[in-house]
C-alpha positions, 0 to 999 in steps of 0.5 A, spaced: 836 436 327 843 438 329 849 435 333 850 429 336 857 427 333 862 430 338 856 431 343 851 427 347 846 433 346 841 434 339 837 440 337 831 439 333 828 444 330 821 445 333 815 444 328 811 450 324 815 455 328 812 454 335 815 457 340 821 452 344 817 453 351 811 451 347 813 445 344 816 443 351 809 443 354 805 439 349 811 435 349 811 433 356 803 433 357 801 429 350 807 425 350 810 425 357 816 426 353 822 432 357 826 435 353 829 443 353 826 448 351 832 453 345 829 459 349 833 457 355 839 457 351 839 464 348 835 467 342 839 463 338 836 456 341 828 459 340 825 454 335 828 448 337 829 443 343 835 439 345 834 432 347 840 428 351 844 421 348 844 421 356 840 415 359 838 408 357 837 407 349 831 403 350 827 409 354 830 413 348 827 410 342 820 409 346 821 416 347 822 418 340 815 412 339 811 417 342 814 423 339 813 421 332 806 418 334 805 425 337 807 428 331 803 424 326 797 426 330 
C-alpha cells in the first residue's frame, strides 16, 4: 500500500500480478466493491488499484471486510 498521508487516495498493489483491470472486475463482481483500475493512470499505475478516503468510514471498513474475505478465499 501507498499513499494516504497527504492525499484521500491509497494505491494497493494488486495480488500475484494480476492485471489492475482484472482485479477491478473480480473485485466488483465477487465483492461489489468499486475501486480504480492503475492502468487508467498510465504504465506505471498497472498492477495496483486506487481506493479513495472519500466517503462514509462505515461503508469503507465493510468494504475492506469484504475484500480481505474475498482475498482469503
Amino acid at each position: 500500500m501507498y499513499g494516504a498521508v497527504n492525499s484521500p487516495y491509497v494505491w494497493a498493489k494488486t495480488p500475484d500480478g494480476m492485471p489492475s483491470w482484472d482485479f477491478f472486475d473480480l473485485l466488483l463482481d465477487k465483492a461489489n466493491v468499486v475501486t480504480t483500475p492503475g492502468a487508467g493512470f498510465g504504465p506505471h499505475g498497472e498492477g495496483y488499484i486506487r481506493l479513495t478516503a472519500f466517503g462514509d468510514a462505515g461503508l469503507t471498513v465493510e468494504a475492506v471486510d469484504r475484500v480481505a474475505k474475498l482475498l482469503k478465499g
